[in-house]
C-alpha positions in Angstrom: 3.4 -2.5 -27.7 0.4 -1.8 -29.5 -3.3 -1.6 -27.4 -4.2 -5.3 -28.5 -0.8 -6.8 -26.7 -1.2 -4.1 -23.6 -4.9 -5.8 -23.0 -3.0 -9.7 -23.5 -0.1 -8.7 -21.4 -2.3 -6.9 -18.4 -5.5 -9.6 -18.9 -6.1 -13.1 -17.1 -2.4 -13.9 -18.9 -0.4 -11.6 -16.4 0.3 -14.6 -14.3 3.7 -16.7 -13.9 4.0 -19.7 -16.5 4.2 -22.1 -13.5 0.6 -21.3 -12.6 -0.2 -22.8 -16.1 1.7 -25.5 -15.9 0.5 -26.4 -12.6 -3.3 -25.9 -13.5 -3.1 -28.6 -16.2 -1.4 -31.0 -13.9 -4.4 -30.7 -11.2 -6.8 -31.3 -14.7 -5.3 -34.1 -15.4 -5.5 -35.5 -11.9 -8.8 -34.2 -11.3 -7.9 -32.2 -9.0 -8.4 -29.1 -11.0 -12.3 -28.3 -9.3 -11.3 -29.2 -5.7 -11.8 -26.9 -3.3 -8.6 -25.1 -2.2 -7.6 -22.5 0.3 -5.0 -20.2 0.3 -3.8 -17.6 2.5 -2.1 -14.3 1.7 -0.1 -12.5 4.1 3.9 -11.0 4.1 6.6 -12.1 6.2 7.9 -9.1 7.2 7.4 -5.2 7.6 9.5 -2.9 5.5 12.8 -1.5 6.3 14.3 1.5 4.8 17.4 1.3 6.3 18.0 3.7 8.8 14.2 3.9 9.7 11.6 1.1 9.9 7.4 0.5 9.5 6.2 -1.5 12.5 2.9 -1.7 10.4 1.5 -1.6 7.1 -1.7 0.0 5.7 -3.5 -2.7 2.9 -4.5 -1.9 -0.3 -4.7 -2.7 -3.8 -8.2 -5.1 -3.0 -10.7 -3.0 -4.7 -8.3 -3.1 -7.8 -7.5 -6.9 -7.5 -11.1 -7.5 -7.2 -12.6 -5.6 -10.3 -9.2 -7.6 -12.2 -11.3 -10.8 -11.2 -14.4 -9.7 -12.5 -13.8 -8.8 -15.9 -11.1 -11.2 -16.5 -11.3 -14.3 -18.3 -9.9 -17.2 -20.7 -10.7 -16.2 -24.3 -9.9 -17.3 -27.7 -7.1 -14.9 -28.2 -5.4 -16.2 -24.5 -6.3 -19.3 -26.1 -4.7 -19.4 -29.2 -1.2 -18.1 -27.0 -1.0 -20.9 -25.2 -1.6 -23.5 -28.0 1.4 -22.0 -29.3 3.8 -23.4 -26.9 5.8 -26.0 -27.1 8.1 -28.0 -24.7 11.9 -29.0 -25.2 10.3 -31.8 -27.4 8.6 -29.5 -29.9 4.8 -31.1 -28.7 2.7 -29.0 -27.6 2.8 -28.2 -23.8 -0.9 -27.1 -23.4 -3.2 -30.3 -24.3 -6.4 -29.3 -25.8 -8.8 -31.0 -23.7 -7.2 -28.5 -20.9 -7.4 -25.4 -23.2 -11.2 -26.5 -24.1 -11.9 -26.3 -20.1 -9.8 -22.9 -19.6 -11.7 -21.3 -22.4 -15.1 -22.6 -20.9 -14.4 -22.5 -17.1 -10.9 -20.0 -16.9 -12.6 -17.2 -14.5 -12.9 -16.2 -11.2 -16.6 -16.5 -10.8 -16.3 -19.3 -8.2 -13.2 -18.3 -5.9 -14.7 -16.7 -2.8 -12.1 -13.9 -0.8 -12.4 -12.9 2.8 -9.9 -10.7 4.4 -9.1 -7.4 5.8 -10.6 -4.6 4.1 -8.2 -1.7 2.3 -7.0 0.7 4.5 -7.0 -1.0 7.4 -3.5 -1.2 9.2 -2.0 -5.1 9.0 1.0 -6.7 10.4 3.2 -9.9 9.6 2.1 -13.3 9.2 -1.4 -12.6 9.6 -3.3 -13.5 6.7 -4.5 -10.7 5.2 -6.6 -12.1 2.2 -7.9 -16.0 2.2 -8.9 -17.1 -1.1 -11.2 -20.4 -1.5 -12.3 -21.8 -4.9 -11.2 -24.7 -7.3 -7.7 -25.6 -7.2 -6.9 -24.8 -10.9 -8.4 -21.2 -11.1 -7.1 -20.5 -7.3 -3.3 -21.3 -8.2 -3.6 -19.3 -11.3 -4.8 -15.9 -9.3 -1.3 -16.2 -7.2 0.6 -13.7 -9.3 -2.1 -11.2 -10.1 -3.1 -10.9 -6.3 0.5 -10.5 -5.1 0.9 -8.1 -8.0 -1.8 -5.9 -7.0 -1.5 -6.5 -3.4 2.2 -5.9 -2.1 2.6 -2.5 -4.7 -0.3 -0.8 -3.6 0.2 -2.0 0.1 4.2 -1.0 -0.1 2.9 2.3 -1.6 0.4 3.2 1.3 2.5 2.5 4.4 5.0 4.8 3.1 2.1 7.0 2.5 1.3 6.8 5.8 4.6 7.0 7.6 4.9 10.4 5.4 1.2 11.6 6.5 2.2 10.9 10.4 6.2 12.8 9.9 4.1 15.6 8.4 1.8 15.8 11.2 -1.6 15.5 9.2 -0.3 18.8 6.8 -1.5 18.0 3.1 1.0 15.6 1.4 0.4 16.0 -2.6 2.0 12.7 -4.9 4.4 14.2 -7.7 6.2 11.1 -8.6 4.7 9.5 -12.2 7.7 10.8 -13.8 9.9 8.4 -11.1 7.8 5.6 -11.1 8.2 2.2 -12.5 6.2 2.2 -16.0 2.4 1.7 -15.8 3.0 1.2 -11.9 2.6 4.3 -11.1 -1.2 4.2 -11.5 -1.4 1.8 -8.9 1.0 3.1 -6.8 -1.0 6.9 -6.7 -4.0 4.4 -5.6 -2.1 3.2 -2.7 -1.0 6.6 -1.6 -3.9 8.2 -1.8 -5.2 5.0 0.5 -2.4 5.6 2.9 -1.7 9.1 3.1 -1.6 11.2 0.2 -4.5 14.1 0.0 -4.1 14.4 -4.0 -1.8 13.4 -6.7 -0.5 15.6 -10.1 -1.4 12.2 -12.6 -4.3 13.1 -14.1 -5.7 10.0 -15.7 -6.0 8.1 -12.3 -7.0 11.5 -10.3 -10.2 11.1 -12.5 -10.3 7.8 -12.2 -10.9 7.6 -8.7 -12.7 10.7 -7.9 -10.2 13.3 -7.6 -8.7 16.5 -8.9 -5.0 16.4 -9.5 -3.2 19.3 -8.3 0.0 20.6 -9.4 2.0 24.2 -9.9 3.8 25.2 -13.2 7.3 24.3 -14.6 10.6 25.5 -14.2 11.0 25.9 -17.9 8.2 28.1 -18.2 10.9 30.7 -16.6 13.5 29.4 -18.4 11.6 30.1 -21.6 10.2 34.0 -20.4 13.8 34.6 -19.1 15.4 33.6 -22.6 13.1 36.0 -24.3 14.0 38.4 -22.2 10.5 38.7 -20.0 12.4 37.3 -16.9 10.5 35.5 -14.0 8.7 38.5 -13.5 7.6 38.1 -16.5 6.8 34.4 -16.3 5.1 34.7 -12.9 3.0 37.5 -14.4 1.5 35.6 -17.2 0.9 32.6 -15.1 -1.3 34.6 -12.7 -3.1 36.8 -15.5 -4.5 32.6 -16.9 -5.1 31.5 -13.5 -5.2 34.4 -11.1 -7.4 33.0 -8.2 -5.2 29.4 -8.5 -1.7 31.2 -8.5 0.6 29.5 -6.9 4.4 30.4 -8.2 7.4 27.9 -7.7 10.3 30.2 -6.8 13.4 28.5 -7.2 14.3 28.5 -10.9 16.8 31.4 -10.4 17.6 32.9 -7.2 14.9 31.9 -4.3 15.7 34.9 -1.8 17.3 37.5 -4.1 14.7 37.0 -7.2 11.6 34.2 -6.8 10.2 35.2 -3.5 10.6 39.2 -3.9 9.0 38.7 -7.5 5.9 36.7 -6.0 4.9 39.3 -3.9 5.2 41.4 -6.7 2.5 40.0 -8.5 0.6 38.7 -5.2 0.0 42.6 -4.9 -0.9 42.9 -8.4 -3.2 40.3 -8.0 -4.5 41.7 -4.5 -5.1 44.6 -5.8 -7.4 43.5 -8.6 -9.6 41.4 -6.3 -7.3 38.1 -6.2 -6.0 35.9 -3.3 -2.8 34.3 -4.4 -2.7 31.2 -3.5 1.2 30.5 -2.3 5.0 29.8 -3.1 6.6 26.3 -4.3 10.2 25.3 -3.2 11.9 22.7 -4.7 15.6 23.1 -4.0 18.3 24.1 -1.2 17.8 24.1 2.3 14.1 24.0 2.8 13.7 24.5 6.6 15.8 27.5 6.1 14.2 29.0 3.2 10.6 28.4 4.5 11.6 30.5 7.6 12.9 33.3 5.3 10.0 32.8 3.1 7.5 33.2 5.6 8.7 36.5 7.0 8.8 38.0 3.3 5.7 37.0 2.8 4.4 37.6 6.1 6.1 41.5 6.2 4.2 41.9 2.5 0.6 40.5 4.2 0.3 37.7 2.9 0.5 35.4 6.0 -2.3 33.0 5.0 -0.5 32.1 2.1 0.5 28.1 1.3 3.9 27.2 1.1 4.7 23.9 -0.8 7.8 22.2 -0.4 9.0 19.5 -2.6 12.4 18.2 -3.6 13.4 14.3 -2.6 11.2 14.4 0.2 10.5 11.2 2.5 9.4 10.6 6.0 12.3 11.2 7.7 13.5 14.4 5.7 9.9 16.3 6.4 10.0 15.1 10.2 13.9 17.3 10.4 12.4 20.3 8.4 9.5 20.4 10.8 11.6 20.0 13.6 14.3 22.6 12.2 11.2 25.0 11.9 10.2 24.1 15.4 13.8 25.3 17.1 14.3 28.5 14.7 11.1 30.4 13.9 10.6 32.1 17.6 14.2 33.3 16.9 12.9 35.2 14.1 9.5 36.5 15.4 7.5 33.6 13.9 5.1 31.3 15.7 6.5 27.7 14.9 2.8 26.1 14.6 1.4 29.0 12.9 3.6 28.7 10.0 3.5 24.6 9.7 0.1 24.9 9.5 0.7 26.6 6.2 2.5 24.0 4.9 2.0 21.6 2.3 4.4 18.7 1.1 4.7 17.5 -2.4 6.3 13.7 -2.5 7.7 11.9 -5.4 10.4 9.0 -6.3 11.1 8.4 -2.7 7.4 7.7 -2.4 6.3 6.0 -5.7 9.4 4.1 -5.0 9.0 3.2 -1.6 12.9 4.4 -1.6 14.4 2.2 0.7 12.1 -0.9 0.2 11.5 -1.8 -2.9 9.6 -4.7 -2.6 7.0 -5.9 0.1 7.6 -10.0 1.1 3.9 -11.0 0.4 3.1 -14.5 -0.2 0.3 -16.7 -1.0 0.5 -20.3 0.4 -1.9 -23.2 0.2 -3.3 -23.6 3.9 -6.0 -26.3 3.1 -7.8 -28.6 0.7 -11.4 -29.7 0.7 -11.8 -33.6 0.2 -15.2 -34.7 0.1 -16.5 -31.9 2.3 -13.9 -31.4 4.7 -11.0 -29.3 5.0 -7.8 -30.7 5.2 -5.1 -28.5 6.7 -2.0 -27.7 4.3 1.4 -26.7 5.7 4.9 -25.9 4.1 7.7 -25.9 6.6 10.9 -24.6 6.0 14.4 -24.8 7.6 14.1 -21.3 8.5 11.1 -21.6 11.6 9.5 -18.4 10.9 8.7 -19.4 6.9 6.6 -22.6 8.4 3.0 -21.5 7.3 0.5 -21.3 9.9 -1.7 -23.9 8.6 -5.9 -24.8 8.3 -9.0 -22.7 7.9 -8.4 -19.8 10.6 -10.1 -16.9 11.5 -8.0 -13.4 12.4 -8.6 -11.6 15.8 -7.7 -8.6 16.8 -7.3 -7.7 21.0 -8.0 -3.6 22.5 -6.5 -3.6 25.7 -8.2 -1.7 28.8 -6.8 1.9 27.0 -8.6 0.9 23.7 -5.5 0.0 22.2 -4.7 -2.6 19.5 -2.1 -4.9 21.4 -2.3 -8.6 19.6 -3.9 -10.2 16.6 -4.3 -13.7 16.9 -5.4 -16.3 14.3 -7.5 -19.4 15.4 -9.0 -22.0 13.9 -12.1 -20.9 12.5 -14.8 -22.2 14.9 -12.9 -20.7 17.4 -15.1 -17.6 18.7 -12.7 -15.6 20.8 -15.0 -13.0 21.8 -17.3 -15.7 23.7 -14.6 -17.2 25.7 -13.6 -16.4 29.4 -10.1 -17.1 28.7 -7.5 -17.0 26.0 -4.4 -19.2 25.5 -1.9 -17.9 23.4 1.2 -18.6 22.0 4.0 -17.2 19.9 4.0 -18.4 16.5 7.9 -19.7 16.4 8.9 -20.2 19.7 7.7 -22.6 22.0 8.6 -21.3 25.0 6.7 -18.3 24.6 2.6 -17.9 25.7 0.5 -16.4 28.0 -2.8 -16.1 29.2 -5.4 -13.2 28.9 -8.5 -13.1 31.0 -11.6 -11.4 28.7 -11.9 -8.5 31.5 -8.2 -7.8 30.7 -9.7 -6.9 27.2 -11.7 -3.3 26.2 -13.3 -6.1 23.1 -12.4 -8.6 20.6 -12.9 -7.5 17.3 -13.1 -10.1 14.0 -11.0 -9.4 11.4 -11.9 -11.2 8.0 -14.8 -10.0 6.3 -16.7 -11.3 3.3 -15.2 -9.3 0.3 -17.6 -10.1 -3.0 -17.1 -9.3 -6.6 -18.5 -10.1 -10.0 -21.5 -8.5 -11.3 -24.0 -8.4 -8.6 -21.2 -7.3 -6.2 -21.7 -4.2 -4.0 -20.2 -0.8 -5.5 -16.4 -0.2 -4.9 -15.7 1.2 -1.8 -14.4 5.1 -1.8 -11.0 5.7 -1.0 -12.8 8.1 1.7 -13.9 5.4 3.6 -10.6 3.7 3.1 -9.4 6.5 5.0 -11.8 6.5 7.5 -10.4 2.8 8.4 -6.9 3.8 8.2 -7.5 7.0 10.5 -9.4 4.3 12.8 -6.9 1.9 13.2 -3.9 4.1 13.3 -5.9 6.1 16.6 -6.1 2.9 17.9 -2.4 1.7 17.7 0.2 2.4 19.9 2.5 5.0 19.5 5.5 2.8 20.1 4.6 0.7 17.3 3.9 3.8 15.2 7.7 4.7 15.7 9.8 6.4 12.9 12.8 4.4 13.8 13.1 1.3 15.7 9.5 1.4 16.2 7.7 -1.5 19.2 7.0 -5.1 17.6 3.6 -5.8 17.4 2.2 -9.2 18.9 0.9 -11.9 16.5 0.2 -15.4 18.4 -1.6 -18.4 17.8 -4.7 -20.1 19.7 -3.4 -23.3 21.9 -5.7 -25.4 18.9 -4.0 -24.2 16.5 -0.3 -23.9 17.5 -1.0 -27.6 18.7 -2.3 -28.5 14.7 0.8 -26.7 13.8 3.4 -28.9 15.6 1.3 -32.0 14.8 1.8 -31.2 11.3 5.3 -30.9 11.3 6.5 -33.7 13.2 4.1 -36.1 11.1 5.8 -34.5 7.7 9.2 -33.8 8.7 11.9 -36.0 6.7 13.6 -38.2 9.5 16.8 -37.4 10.3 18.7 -40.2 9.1 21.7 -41.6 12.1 24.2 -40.6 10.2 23.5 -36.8 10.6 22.8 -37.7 14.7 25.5 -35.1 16.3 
């Protein structure tokens, strides 16, 4: 694929053919400049099997956002689409449509309010509204879920992995594993969740960052075929970069060979003025062999040295070496908390993967329509009562109990201003039977969720993934611990307003098929 079909594959074109299709049907109704709304949000959080996320951390706006702004119909789109043809060889595009794509196709006029990135979300809730004419509002479905569930996927791993690793530095080493091009949004979405660097280098620059990284097995392989050996290798590494030596240790013998020939040339270094950096280890038993490491390196003085570990790591894996550490270093003379401070963790497929959940369910539903000024709720309903859409123009809410602590978001009808009422009505989104009443002094505040989030040209600059950070850090402090759970973690409330759970069952029993009396049990 040459650079000319990359830009037509990656540009206002990376969208489903349906979303064509069903932009010219709402031309030729005239429906194609009405006002829509349509909610983004996923169904469920992700499961890895054994373990689960009771949260996620959003992401992937910033990206989606700057896609909208430079994206638009042009001739070459253009000329693609004319192209087509249906089952009756006619064209399937008419050209009075294709004239208005190639003078109207952008996103200029679709307004987004959500959640900003890096802010922890939960299920159902919508966590991007988009408003704008019908046509060009159907055709951004695919991009936004396409930039949207990766990136968020990507950073709630990230995060789970930041919280097993107890705030120690996790490092992303996984564009080797990743999916294609993906993997330059995916190191976005882990630096937004969790990750402190990343060893891609185009996107490290990108966004602001250095990429880190050590050297290569085969760079011992090669000194140790021409008869140099590690030693050898390790010393010409740190004569190039001797104040950024940091040796991976593993390639032959980790105890008998790697680690003894590190301090070798730690002391070389030492002694002409240097501070090595650290050790790598990237196979075998790493609880054990960071123990054994530690007191080598410690007996040789060179306790303040890093020790990365690496090697098919997730969440789950660094939370048992840490714990392993924890039981066994007094038994060797080591302070446990001492030496995990020393640690740093370098992550790859099982984060750029999201091993164990592939795939976040994020979906973008039609909640509304604007006829002749006024919006008209929307709803899909399904057979399955938790894939009915919460329907209308809403606002999100989120409730701190007395501790300070997230406890419920809620989603109202937009007029509704939670924070000004005495009393709050709630109710579960499925099942009926469920609701309950919170007093305001019950409540530490009432914070609104969905904020204006502009692009185009005269939108503010991008915000840093810093400040992303700052959000996530936010949040997560003010979440409870049950819900931040490794496994089996506390379900997190989402409930309606009385208004709008009452709009919600009004709407289904008006547009529910009757059940015929032949069916009648």
């Amino acid at each position: 694929m040459n650079r000319a079909q990359r830009q037509l594959s990656e540009g206002i074109l990376m969208t489903d053919q349906y979303q064509l299709t069903m932009a010219q049907l709402y031309f030729r109704q005239g429906l194609h400049t009405m006002p829509a709304q349509f909610d983004y949000f996923y169904r469920k959080n992700p499961s890895y099997g054994s373990h689960q996320a009771g949260y996620t951390i959003l992401a992937g706006t910033g990206s989606l956002l700057q896609w909208m702004t430079e994206e638009r119909f042009t001739a070459d789109e253009i000329a693609c689409l004319r192209r087509q043809t249906g089952r009756s060889g006619t064209p399937l595009f008419r050209e009075d449509f294709l004239d208005w794509l190639l003078q109207e196709g952008n996103f200029a006029q679709i307004r987004i309010d959500g959640l900003q990135e890096g802010r922890v979300a939960h299920p159902t809730v919508p966590l991007l509204t988009v408003r704008g004419p019908f046509a060009m509002a159907q055709i951004l479905e695919t991009p936004l879920l396409n930039h949207m569930n990766f990136q968020t996927l990507i950073a709630t791993k990230a995060s789970r992995m930041r919280q097993a690793a107890g705030g120690r530095p996790i490092l992303e080493f996984g564009l080797r594993r990743a999916q294609g091009y993906g993997g330059n949004p995916g190191v976005r979405g882990a630096l937004i969740g969790g990750a402190d660097a990343s060893s891609n280098v185009g996107i490290s620059h990108a966004l602001g960052f250095d990429p880190k990284g050590t050297h290569a097995h085969s760079m011992v392989q090669a000194f140790a075929a021409l008869g140099s050996g590690e030693l050898g290798a390790f010393r010409a590494y740190a004569e190039i970069y001797p104040d950024d030596c940091l040796l991976l240790v593993d390639t032959i013998n980790t105890l008998e060979s790697g680690i003894p020939n590190a301090i070798r040339v730690f002391e070389e270094l030492r002694a002409r003025g240097h501070r090595p950096v650290g050790i790598r280890l990237d196979s075998g038993d790493l609880a054990y062999l960071t123990l054994k490491a530690a007191q080598a390196l410690n007996g040789a003085g060179f306790a303040d040295t890093t020790i990365v570990l690496s090697n098919q790591l997730d969440e789950m894996v660094i939370w048992q070496i840490l714990s392993q550490i924890r039981a066994e270093a007094p038994k060797l003379g080591l302070e446990p908390e001492a030496l995990i401070r020393r640690l740093v963790f370098g992550v790859g497929t099982a984060l750029i993967t999201s091993q164990g959940a592939a795939a976040l369910d994020g979906v973008y539903k039609l909640t509304a329509v604007n006829d002749k000024g006024q919006w008209l709720p929307a709803i899909k309903i399904s057979e399955t009562p938790g894939k009915t859409i919460n329907p209308g123009a809403k606002q999100t809410w989120r409730l701190y109990d007395q501790r300070d602590r997230a406890v419920c978001d809620v989603l109202a009808m937009e007029d509704e201003e939670l924070d000004k009422m005495a009393e709050l009505q709630l109710h579960h989104p499925v099942d009926s039977h469920v609701q309950r009443t919170l007093r305001r002094e019950e409540l530490s505040r009432v914070e609104r969720l969905r904020v204006a989030l502009p692009h185009g040209p005269d939108a503010p600059p991008e915000e840093t993934i810093a400040e992303m950070r700052l959000r996530r850090d936010q949040d997560l402090e003010h979440l409870d611990d049950g819900v931040k759970r490794m496994v089996n973690p506390h379900l997190y409330h989402v409930s309606l307003t009385r208004r709008l759970w009452e709009l919600k069952q009004k709407l289904v029993r008006e547009r529910s098929f009757p059940r015929s009396k032949s069916n009648t049990p």
